[in-house]
Structures are given as structure tokens and as C-alpha cells.
C-alpha positions as CSV (number, residue, x, y, z in Angstrom):
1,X,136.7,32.9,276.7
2,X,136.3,29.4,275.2
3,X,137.2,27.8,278.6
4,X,135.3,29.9,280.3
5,X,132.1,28.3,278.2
6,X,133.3,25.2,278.6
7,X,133.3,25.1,282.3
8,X,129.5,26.9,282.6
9,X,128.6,24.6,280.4
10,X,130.0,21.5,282.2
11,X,128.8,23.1,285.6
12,X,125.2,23.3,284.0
13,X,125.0,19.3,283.1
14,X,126.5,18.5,285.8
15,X,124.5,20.1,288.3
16,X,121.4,19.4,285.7
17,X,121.8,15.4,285.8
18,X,122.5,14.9,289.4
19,X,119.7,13.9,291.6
20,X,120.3,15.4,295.0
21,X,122.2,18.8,295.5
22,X,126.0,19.1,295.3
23,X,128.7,20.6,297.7
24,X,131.1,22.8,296.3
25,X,133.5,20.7,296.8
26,X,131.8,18.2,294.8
27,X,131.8,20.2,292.3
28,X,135.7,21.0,292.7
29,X,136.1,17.6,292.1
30,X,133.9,16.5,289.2
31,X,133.1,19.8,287.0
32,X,136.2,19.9,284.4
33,X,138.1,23.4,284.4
34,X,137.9,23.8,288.1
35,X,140.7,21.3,289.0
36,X,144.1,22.3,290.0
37,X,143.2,25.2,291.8
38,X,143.8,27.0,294.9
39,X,141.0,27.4,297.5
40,X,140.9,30.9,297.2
41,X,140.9,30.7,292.9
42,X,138.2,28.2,293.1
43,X,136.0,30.0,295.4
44,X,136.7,33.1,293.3
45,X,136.1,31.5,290.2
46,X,133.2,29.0,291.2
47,X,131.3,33.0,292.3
48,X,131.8,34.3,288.8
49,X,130.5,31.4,287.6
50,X,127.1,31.7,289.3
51,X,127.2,35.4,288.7
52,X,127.6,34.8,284.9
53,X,124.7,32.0,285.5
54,X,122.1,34.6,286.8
55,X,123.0,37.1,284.5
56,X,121.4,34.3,281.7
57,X,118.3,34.1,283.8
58,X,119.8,30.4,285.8
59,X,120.0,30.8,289.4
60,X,121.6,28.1,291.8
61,X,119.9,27.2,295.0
62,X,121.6,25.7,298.1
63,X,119.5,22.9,299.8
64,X,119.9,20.5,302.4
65,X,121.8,17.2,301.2
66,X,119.6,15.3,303.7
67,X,117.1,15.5,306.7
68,X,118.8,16.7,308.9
69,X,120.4,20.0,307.3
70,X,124.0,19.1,308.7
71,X,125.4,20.1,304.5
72,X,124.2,21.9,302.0
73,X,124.7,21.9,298.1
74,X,123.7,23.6,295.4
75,X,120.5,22.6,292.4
76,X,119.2,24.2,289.4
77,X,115.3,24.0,289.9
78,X,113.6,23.2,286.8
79,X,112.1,26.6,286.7
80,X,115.0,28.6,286.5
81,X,116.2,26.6,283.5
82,X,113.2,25.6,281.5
83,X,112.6,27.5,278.2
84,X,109.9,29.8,278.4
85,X,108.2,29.4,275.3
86,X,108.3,33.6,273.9
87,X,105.1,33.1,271.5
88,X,107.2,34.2,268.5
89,X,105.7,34.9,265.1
90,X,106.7,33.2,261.6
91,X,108.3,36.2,260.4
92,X,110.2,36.8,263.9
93,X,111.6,33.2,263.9
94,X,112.6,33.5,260.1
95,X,114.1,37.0,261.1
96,X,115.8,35.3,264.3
97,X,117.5,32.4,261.8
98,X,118.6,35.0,259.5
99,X,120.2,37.2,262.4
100,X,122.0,33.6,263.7
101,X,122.5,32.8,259.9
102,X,124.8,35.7,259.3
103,X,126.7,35.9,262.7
104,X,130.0,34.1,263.3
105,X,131.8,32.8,266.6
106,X,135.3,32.0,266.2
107,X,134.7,31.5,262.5
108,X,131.9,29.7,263.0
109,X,127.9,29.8,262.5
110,X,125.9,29.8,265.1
111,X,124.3,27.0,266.4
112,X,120.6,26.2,265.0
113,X,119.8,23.8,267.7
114,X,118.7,26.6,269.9
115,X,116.5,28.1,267.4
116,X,114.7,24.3,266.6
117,X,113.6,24.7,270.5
118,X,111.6,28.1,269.3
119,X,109.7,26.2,267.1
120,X,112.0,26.6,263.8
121,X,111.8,29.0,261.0
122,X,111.4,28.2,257.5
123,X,113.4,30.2,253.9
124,X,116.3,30.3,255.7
125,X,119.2,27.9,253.8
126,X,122.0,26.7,255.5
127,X,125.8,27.2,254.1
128,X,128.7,29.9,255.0
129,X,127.7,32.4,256.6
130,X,127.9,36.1,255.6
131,X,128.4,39.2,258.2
132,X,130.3,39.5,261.6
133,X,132.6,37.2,262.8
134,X,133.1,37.8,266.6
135,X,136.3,36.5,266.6
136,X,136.0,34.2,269.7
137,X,138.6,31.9,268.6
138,X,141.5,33.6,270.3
139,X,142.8,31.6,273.8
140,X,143.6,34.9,275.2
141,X,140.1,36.3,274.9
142,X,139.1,34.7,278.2
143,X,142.0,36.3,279.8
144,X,141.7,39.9,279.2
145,X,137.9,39.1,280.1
146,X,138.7,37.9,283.4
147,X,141.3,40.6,284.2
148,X,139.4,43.4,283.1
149,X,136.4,42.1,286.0
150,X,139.0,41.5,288.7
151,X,140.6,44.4,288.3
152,X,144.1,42.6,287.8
153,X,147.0,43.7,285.9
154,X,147.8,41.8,282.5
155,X,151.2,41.1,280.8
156,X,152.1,40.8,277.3
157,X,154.3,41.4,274.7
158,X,153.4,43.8,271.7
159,X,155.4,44.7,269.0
160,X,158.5,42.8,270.5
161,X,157.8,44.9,273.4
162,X,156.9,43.6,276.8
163,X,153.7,45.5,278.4
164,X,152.0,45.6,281.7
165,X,148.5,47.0,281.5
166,X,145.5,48.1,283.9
167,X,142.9,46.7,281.7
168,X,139.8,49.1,282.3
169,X,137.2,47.3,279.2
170,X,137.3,45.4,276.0
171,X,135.1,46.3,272.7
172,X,134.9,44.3,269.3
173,X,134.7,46.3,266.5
174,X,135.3,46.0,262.7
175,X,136.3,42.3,262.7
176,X,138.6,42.7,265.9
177,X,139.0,42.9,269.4
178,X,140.8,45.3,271.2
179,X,141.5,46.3,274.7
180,X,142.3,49.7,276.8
181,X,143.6,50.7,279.9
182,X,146.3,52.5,281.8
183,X,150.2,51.7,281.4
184,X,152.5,52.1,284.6
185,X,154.5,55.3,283.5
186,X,152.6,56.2,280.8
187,X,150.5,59.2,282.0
188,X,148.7,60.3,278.6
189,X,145.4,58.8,278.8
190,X,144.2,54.8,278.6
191,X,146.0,53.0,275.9
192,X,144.5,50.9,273.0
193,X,145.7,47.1,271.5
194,X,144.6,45.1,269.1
195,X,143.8,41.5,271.5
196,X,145.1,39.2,268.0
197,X,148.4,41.3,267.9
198,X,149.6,40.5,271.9
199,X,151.5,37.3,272.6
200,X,152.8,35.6,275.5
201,X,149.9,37.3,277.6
202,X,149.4,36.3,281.6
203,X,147.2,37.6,284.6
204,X,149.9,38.8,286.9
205,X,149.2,40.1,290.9
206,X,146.2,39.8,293.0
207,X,142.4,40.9,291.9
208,X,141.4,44.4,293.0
209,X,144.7,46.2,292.1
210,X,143.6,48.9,290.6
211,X,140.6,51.0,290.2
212,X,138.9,51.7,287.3
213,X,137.9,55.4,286.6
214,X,134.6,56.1,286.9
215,X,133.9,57.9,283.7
216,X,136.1,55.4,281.6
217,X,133.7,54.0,278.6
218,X,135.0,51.7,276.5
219,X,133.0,52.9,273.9
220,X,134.2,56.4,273.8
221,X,138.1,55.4,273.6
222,X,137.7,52.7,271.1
223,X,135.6,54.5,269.0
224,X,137.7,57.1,268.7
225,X,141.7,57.2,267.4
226,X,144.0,55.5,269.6
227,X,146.4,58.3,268.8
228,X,144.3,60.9,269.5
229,X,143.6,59.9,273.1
230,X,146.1,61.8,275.2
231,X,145.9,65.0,276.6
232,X,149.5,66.6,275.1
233,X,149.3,67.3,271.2
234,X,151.9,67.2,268.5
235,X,152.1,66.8,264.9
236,X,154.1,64.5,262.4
237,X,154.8,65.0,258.9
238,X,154.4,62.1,256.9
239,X,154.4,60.9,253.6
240,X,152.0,58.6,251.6
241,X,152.4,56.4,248.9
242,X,150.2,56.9,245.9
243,X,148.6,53.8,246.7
244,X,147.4,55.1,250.5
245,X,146.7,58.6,249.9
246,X,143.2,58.4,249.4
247,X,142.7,56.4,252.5
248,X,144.7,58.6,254.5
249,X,142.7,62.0,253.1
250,X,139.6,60.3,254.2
251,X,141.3,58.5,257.7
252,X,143.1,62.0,259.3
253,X,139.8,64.6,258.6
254,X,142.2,66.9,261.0
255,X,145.3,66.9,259.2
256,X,146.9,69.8,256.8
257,X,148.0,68.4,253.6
258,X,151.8,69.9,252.6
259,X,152.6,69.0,249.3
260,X,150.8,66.5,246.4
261,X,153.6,64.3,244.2
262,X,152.6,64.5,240.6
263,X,152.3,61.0,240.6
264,X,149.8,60.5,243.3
265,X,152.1,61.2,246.9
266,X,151.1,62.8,249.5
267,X,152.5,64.7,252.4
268,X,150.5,65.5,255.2
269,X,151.1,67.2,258.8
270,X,149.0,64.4,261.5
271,X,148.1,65.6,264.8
272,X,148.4,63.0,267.6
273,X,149.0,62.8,270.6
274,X,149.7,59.3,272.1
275,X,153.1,58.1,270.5
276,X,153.2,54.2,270.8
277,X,150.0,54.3,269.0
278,X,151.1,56.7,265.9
279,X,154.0,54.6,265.7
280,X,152.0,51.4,265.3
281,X,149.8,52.7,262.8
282,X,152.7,53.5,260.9
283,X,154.5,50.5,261.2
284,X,151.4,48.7,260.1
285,X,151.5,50.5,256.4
286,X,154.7,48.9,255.9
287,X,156.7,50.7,253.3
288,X,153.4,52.9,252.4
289,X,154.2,55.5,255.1
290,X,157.4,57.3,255.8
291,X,157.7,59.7,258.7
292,X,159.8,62.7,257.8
293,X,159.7,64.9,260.8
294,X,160.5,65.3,263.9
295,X,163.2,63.2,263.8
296,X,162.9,61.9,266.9
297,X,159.6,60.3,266.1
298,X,161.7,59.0,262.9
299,X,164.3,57.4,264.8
300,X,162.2,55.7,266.9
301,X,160.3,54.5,264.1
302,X,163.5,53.6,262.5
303,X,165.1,51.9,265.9
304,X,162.3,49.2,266.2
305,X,161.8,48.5,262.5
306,X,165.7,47.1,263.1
307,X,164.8,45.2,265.9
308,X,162.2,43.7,264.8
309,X,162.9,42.8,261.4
């Protein structure tokens, strides 16, 4: 996502301190982040850009290089970038700082300059900020963005595991992002990951190679439990440490308790119903969950803990 930025933002000066209007190939040439590409990448890549441009309200125009009309490039009129001024009050700018104030990008605040060209606001102090951090910072970001609008398939490895995903959206939530989508052999409904957990992740195959379902929402599957996404139920019975009981009670509202320890246990019986992502939520309690039953679930459980030590 970063280097996505980047190259809208060079593309802007660029095209906002030249003179005269500029070819594309110009603009192949002398915008950093579009070298190194093949014509068909830079094309594709150069339209997403202006898409992504007049979705923020800037539109590129093509006009004549000279007189005669013979080539055309492209300008940002003045109009299409100035900042209308919005006639905000004292009390909306102050709320507007504090809303900028509080929200982090990559573990950063956000800029103030931008709020200076609204005229300002005043009681708002400076320092770390508090609230959400977006968590733009990953390098990856950009790619699961990209893939998930071209419809292309993304490569990764998880959990020591290598994956190949249809990527159908991307949400943040609760201090992460994650991504969903539909795994080659893998039948049971779109699948969830956590973007900061995947390595070694790549775009691989053409654009358009699969098609998203129409009533996917990205919403609806990452709001809900990864491991309740699937169409074909089972249960597990597992036990908690005292230390993770509570949060367990209070995580699976669904799930039978079995048997309380007199020191604070607990054994519950957890439906679920997609089994990669059960597993991973019990491989990331550690040594606070154990899976007693079925034992196929615990061997599996059991197998990649020894691989991936």
C-alpha cells in the first residue's frame, strides 16, 4: 500500500509542476514506481492510478501537446485539484484535529499539514497519539490490495504452510488486517488470515482469474468466527487453562461446558466448522489450550506443532 502512495503521490507533482501536458510515456519515464515494467503492467497500473485519482475528487484531462493535435498528454486543471474551502466551524475543526489526533497510520499520527489548509484548530496538543493504529506499515498491504481488485490469485506461506488464495476483500479490524477468500480444494466456505501472520507473499497468474461471488461481504465473514464459516459442523473438546477460561466462556457463547477443574480448568465441547482455522486459534493459545477429542483433530494439532517448533 505504501508504494502505491508513493507513486500517486509522485504522479500528482509531477503532472502538477509541469507546464504543458504529458504522454504516458512521459510519464513511464519520469514518475518513480512505474519503471521496469511491461507495457501491458504499466498501462494496467497507470488506469488504476487515475481511477484511484477520481475516486479523491482529481481528474486527468488529455490535451493536445501543440497546435496541431498530432499527440496528446495528460494535465490536472487547477480546478479539479484546488481545495475547496468547506466553511468549517471552530468546533468542527477542533473535532477534525482531535479525530486526526487519535488515528494512526503505520504507527504513525496523522499529518496536521492538511488540517493547517482548513484554517487550523485550536486545544488540540500535539504528542503520541491514542486510538486506532491502521496498521499501514506492512509491505504486503499493497499486495493483497492490488490482487483482491484484479481478481488475481495470491501466494503465501502461513503457518509454515504454503497457500494459494482467491482473495475476494480485506477488512481491518481490532488492530489488524485480515484477508478472505476461496482456497483451491478447499470447498467449505471463504477462508480468513491474519495479513501480519503471511510471509513470502506474491501476485501469481493473470488479472481476472477468478470471480468474485456476488453476495460475498467482507464484512459479514470477518465479523464473524473464522471457524464458524463453513457449511459442514463438528465439535472439539478442549481444555482451558485456568488462566483462559474466562475468556473462552465469554469467546464460544455456543459451546457446552463438560467439566470445571477445582482449580479454575475448563473443559468445553466447541462447535466449528472450518478446521485450518480452529487449529490456528489453538495454536495461537500456546500451551493454554489442549485439544482432547477427536483425535484426529489432535494429531494434526500435534503433527504441525513438531514441524514447526
Amino acid at each position: 500500500m505504501s508504494a502505491v502512495v508513493e507513486r500517486l503521490i509522485n504522479l500528482l507533482a509531477f503532472l502538477l509542476d509541469s507546464d504543458r501536458p504529458v504522454t504516458a510515456p512521459r510519464i513511464r519515464q519520469k514518475v518513480a514506481g512505474y519503471g521496469n515494467r511491461s507495457d501491458q503492467a504499466f498501462h494496467r497500473m497507470f488506469e488504476r492510478d487515475k481511477d484511484s485519482l477520481r475516486r479523491l475528487g482529481i481528474s486527468m484531462e488529455l490535451q493536445p501537446t501543440d497546435a496541431w493535435e498530432v499527440e496528446w498528454g495528460y494535465v490536472i486543471p487547477d480546478e479539479n485539484y484546488r481545495t475547496i474551502d468547506p466553511g468549517l466551524t471552530e468546533e468542527e475543526r477542533t473535532a477534525l484535529a482531535l479525530a486526526v489526533h487519535m488515528v494512526r497510520s503505520g504507527g504513525w499520527p496523522a499529518g496536521s499539514d492538511a488540517l493547517l489548509k482548513l484554517g487550523g484548530a485550536r486545544f488540540v496538543e500535539s504528542g503520541t497519539p491514542v486510538g486506532a493504529d491502521l496498521g499501514l506499515g506492512s509491505s504486503m498491504l499493497g499486495l493483497v490490495f492490488e490482487s483482491v481488485l484484479d481478481r488475481a490469485m495470491l501466494r503465501f506461506v502461513y503457518r509454515g504452510r504454503s497457500r494459494t488464495l482467491a482473495p475476494y476483500g480485506m477488512r481491518h479490524q481490532r488492530g489488524h488486517w485480515y484477508f478472505a477468500g476461496a482456497e483451491p480444494g478447499h470447498p467449505d466456505g471463504a477462508r480468513t488470515y491474519r495479513l501480519d501472520r503471511a510471509t513470502e507473499m506474491e501476485v501469481v497468474g493473470p488479472p481476472g482469474a477468478f470471480e468474485r461471488p456476488q453476495d460475498f461481504s467482507a464484512r459479514d465473514i470477518l465479523s464473524s468466527l473464522p471457524w464458524e464459516q463453513g457449511s459442514k459442523q463438528s465439535v472439539a473438546r478442549v481444555r482451558w487453562d485456568p488462566d483462559v477460561a474466562w475468556w473462552a466462556e465469554n469467546r464460544f457463547p455456543d459451546a457446552r461446558v463438560v467439566d470445571r477443574g477445582p482449580e479454575g480448568s475448563m473443559v468445553m465441547d466447541i462447535p466449528y466448522s472450518v478446521k485450518d482455522s480452529f487449529i490456528e486459534l489453538i495454536l495461537d493459545m500456546d500451551d493454554a489450550a489442549v485439544i482432547l477429542d477427536p483425535p484426529d483433530l489432535r494429531a494434526e494439532i500435534v503433527r504441525r506443532v513438531r514441524e514447526d517448533p
